[in-house]
Every structure is written in structure tokens, then in C-alpha cells.
PLY file of the C-alpha trace (Angstrom):
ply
format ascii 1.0
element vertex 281
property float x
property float y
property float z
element edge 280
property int vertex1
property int vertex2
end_header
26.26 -3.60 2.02
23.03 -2.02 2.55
22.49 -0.14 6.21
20.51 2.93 6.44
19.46 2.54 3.01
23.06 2.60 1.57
24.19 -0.06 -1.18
27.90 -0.26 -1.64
26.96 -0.85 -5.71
24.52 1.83 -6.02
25.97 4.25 -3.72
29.40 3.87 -4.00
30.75 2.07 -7.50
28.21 3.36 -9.80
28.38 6.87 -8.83
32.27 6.18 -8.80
32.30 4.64 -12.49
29.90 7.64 -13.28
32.39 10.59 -12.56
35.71 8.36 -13.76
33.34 8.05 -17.15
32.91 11.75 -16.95
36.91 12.91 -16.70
38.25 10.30 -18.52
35.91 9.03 -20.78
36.73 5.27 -22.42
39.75 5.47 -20.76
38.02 5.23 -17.51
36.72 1.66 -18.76
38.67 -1.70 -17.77
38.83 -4.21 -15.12
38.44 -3.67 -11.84
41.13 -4.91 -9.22
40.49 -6.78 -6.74
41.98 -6.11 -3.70
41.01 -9.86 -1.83
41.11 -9.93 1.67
40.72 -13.44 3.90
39.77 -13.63 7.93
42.18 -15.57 9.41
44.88 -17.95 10.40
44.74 -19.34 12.73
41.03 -18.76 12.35
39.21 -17.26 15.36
37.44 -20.81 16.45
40.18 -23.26 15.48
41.50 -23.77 18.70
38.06 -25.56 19.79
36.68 -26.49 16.95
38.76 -29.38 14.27
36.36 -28.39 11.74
38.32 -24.89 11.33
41.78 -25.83 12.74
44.99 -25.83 10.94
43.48 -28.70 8.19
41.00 -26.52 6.86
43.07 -23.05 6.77
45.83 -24.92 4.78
43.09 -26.60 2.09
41.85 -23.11 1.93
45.26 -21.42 0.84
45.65 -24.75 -1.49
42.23 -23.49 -3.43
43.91 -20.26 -3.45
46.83 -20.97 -4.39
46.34 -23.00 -7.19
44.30 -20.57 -9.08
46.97 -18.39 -8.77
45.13 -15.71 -6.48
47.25 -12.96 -4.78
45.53 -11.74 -1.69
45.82 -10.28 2.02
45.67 -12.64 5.22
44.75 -11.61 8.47
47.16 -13.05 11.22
46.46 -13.43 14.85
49.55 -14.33 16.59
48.25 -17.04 18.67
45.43 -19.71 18.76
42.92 -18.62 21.54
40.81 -20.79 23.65
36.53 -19.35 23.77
37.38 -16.11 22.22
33.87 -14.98 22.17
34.34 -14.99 26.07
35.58 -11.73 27.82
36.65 -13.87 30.76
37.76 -16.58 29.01
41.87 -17.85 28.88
44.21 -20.21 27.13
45.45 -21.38 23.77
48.63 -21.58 22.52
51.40 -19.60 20.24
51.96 -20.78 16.90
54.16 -23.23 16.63
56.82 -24.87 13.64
53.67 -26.36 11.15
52.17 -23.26 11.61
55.15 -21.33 10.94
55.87 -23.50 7.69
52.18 -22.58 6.44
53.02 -19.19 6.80
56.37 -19.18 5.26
54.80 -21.61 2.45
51.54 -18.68 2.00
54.27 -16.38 1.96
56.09 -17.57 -1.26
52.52 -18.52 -3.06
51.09 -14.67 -3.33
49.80 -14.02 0.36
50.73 -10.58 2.09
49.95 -10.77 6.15
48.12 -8.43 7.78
47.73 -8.22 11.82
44.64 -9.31 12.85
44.93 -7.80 16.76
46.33 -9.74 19.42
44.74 -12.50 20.31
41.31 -12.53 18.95
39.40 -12.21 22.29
36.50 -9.91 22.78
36.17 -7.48 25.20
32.61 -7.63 25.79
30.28 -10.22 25.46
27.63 -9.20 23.50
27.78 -10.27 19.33
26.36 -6.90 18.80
29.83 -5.27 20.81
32.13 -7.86 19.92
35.87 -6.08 19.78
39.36 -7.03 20.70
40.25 -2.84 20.48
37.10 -0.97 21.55
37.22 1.02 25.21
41.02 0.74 25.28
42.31 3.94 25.76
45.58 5.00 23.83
47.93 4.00 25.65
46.63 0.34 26.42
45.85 0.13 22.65
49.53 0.81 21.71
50.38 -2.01 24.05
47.81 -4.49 23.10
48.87 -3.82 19.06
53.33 -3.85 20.12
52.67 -6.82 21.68
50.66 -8.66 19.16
53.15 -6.84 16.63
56.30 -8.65 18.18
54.94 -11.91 18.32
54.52 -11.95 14.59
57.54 -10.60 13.72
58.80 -13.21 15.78
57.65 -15.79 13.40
59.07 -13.57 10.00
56.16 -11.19 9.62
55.99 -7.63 9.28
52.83 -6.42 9.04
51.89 -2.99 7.25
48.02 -3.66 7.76
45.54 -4.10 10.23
42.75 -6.13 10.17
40.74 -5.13 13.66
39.23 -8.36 14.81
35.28 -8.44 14.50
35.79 -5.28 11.95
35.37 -3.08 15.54
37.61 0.06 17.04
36.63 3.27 18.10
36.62 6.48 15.96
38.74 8.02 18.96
41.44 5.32 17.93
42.20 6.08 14.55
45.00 7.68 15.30
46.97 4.90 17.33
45.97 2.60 14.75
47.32 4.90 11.69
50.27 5.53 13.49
51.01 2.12 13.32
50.41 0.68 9.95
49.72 2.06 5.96
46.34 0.71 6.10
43.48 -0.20 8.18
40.73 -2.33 7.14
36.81 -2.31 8.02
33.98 -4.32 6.85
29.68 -3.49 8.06
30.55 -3.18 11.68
33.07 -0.57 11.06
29.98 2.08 10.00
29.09 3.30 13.15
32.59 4.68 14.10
33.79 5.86 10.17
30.96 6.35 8.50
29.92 4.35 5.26
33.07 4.88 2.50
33.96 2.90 0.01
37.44 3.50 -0.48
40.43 3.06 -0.17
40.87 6.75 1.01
43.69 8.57 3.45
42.25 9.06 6.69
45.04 11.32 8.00
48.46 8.94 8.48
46.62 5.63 6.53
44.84 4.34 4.54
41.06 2.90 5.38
39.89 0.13 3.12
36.40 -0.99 4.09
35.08 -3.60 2.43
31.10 -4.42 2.53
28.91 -7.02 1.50
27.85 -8.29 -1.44
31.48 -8.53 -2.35
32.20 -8.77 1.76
29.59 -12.50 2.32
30.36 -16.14 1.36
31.61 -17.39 -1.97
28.61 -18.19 -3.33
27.20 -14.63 -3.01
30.68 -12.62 -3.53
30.85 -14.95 -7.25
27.42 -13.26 -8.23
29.02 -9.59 -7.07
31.92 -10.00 -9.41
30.61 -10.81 -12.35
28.09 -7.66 -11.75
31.63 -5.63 -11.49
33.57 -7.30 -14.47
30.05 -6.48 -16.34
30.35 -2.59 -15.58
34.18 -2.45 -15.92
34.82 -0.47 -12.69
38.67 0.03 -13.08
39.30 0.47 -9.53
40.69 -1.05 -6.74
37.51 -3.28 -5.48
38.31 -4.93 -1.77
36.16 -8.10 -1.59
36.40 -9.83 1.64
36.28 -13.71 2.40
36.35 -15.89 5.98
37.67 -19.40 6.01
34.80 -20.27 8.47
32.34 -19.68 5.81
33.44 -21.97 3.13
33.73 -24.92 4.89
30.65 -26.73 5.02
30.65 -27.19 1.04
34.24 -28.63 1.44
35.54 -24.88 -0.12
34.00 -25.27 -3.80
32.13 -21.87 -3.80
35.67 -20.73 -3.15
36.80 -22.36 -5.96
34.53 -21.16 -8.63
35.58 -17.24 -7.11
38.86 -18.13 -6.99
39.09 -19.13 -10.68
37.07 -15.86 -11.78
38.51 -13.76 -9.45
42.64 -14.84 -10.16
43.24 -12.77 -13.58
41.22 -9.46 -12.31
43.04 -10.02 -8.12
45.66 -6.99 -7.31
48.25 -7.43 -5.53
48.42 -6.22 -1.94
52.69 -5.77 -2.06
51.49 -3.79 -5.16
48.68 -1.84 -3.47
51.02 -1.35 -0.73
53.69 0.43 -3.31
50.58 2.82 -4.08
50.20 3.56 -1.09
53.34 4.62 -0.22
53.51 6.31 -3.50
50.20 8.18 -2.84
51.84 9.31 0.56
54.71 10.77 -1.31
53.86 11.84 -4.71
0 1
1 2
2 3
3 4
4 5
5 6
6 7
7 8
8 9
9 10
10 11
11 12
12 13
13 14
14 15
15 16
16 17
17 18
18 19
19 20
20 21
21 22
22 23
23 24
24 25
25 26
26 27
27 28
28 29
29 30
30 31
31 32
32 33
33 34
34 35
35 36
36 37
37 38
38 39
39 40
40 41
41 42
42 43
43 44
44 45
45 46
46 47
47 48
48 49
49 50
50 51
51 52
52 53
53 54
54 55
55 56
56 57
57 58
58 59
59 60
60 61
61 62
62 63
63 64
64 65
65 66
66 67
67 68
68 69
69 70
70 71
71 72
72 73
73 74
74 75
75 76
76 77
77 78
78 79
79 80
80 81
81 82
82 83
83 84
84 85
85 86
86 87
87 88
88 89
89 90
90 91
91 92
92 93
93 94
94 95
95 96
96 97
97 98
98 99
99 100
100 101
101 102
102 103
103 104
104 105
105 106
106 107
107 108
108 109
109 110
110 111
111 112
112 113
113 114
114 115
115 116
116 117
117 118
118 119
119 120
120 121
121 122
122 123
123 124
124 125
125 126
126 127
127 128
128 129
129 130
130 131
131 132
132 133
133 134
134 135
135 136
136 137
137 138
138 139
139 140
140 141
141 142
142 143
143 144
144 145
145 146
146 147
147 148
148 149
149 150
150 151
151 152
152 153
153 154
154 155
155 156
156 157
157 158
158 159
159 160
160 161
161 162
162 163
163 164
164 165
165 166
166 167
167 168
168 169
169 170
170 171
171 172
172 173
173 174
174 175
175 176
176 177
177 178
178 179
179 180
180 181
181 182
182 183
183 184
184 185
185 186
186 187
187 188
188 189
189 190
190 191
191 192
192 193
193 194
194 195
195 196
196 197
197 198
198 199
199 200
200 201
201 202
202 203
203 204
204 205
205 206
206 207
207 208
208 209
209 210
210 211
211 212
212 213
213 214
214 215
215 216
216 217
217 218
218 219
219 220
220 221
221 222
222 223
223 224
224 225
225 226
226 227
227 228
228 229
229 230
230 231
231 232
232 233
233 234
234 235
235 236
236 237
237 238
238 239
239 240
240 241
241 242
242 243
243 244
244 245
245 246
246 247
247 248
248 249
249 250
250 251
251 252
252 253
253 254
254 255
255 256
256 257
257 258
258 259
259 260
260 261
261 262
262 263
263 264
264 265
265 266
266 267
267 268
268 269
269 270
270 271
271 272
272 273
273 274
274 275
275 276
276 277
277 278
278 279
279 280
């Protein structure tokens, strides 16, 4: 990422790596892990648009899956019809096939995360675009139980949040962490908690952020790791990857990362463990 004049491999892992270096020494040397993060199923447009329906988020998982790549899916509990549109309506819940790819992601190294509701934005500007932003606490808790209970519905028990659009207000942090072990946030996240690289405790959770070049499309998050496995940052590393952008070239970016990416990629159930660990020490 690189807003305000802040790189999230200059400013944050080198500096990182530097002071590790410094307390540990060699010992601070190794490969990173990679905490992998994908946006979403069902994806945000799928509902509309065949080209990122159900088809295309199961040949995704498939590239996954058969390199053998552990990683973090966000889940919306519905398809939505014209989420960009504040007034919009419609879609449907998810029904058996989509339940079977979610039970089938679930035994092949995937760990669910919420990802809000229902996907729709509250305003209509791109520049505002948030399913969470200008609820106020109470209406937030509601929107999130509601959107919780539908996935557990389905066998899913989420312990993360992936905010739809990356967006939520500073002033909801703490409806949000009372609610799940970690929160996630990408570039749009900046203005309300500040550029971090984490993960780090932000009072009752964890916030992972994850920015770009490592948090962009295969073909430009491939180039990113093999910058980190070159610098052996042994740390957790979040990259983050949409479905949406990987399928014009038929998913083989994905591939190639996949492949690199599958001995070096953390577990999130594992991550989660640390977590809870770090809570409790």
C-alpha cells in the first residue's frame, strides 16, 4: 500500500525485520507466514453477473485446493441482487449446492469468516461504499446477529469479520470486537484506524489489515512474495485475494501464487489458537 507516502514494505516489514534482527539476531530469520485471505462467496456480483456466480467461486477453491493452500473465506450469508445500490432489493439465501461448497471448502483447509450481512452498501458513492458505516451501535449489533444466525444456520461459526468494502467507523470498533477475535481491513480501512500493519490487539480483537502489493491481483501479489521469501520476514504476512479479480485469465495468476504461496500459507484455525493464546498468556 502506499497512501500518504506510506509503503506497507518500507514502512512496515522492513522496519519490522529490522528490530526482530536486532533482539533476536539469526534467529529472527525464516519464512514468513502467510496469513491468505479471499473476498467472497457468494461473491458480491454473482447474483447478476454468471461470470462470478457459483461456477467460478467453486473453480477458484479447486486452484486452491489442489495446491494445498490453507486460507480464510469471507462469507456473506445470502446472494444479493445490485448491491452497489442503497435502494436496491432481492436475491436469495444460500441454498443445498451452496451449502455442499461450503461444507466441501470446509474439509479442504478453508476457515469462514463473516463478510457482513448482505453485501449492500449504504451509500452510493464508490468512494463511501459500506454495508456498516453510520449505523449506530445498536443497529450494528442487529445488522451483524442477524447476518451471524444465518450462517450458523448453514454450519458456520464465524470468529472473524471481514467488513464488506474494507469500511466501518472508528466509533464501531467496539461492537465489532465484541463480537469476533479478529477484524480485518484492507486500504479503505486507513481513514478510520490509521495505517498498521499488524496483526495487533485493538482492545477485545485483533485487527489484521492487509494492503496492497500483497492486497491486488495474482499477478502483482506473486511479485510481493517472492520480495518477502527473499528478506525472510518470519512473521505472520496477511495477503489478500478477490475471486472477481482472477477471472478474466481463467484463474492462472492464481495458480502460479497458489503453488508459491502453499508451503509458506499459515493456517487461520492456527492463527486463531494464537490468538486466543495471546489473549490469555
Amino acid at each position: 500500500m502506499k497512501r500518504g507516502g506510506l509503503s506497507y514494505e518500507s514502512d512496515w516489514l522492513g522496519p519490522l525485520q529490522a528490530a526482530r534482527r536486532a533482539a533476536l539476531g539469526q534467529a529472527a530469520d525464516g519464512p514468513p507466514r502467510f496469513l491468505v485471505r479471499v473476498d467472497e462467496f457468494p461473491y458480491y456480483s454473482g447474483y447478476d453477473d454468471p461470470r462470478f456466480g457459483y461456477d467460478a467461486s467453486q473453480r477458484l477453491h479447486s486452484v486452491m485446493a489442489e495446491a494445498g493452500v490453507s486460507y480464510l473465506l469471507s462469507l456473506v450469508p445470502q446472494w444479493t441482487h445490485e448491491p452497489l445500490r442503497p435502494d436496491g432489493h432481492g436475491g436469495r439465501s444460500l441454498d443445498d449446492r451452496d451449502q455442499e461448497l461450503i461444507k466441501r471448502m470446509g474439509s479442504e483447509g478453508v476457515t469462514f469468516a463473516q463478510h457482513g450481512t448482505t453485501h449492500r452498501t449504504r451509500f452510493a458513492s464508490p468512494r463511501r461504499h459500506s454495508e456498516l458505516r453510520g449505523l449506530e451501535a445498536q443497529a450494528l449489533g442487529e445488522l451483524l446477529d442477524d447476518g451471524r444466525r444465518r450462517l450458523e444456520a448453514v454450519g458456520v461459526h464465524p470468529r472473524a469479520l471481514v467488513p464488506p468494502f474494507n469500511r466501518f467507523g472508528a466509533g464501531q470498533w467496539g461492537v465489532l470486537a465484541a463480537r469476533y477475535d479478529v477484524v480485518t481491513g484492507g486500504p479503505e480501512s486507513v481513514l478510520a484506524m490509521g495505517f498498521h500493519g499488524g496483526p495487533q490487539w485493538r482492545g477485545q480483537a485483533v485487527y489484521l489489515p492487509c494492503y496492497a502489493p500483497l492486497y491486488e491481483r495474482a499477478s502483482v501479489v506473486l511479485s510481493a512474495v517472492e520480495r518477502t521469501l527473499e528478506q525472510q520476514v518470519a512473521t505472520w504476512v496477511p495477503v489478500g485475494l478477490h475471486m472477481g479479480w482472477e477471472v478474466e485469465d481463467g484463474f492462472a495468476a492464481l495458480a502460479r501464487v497458489a503453488k508459491r504461496i502453499a508451503p509458506y500459507a499459515a493456517s487461520w484455525d492456527d492463527f486463531l489458537v494464537a490468538v486466543e493464546k495471546s489473549r490469555n498468556p
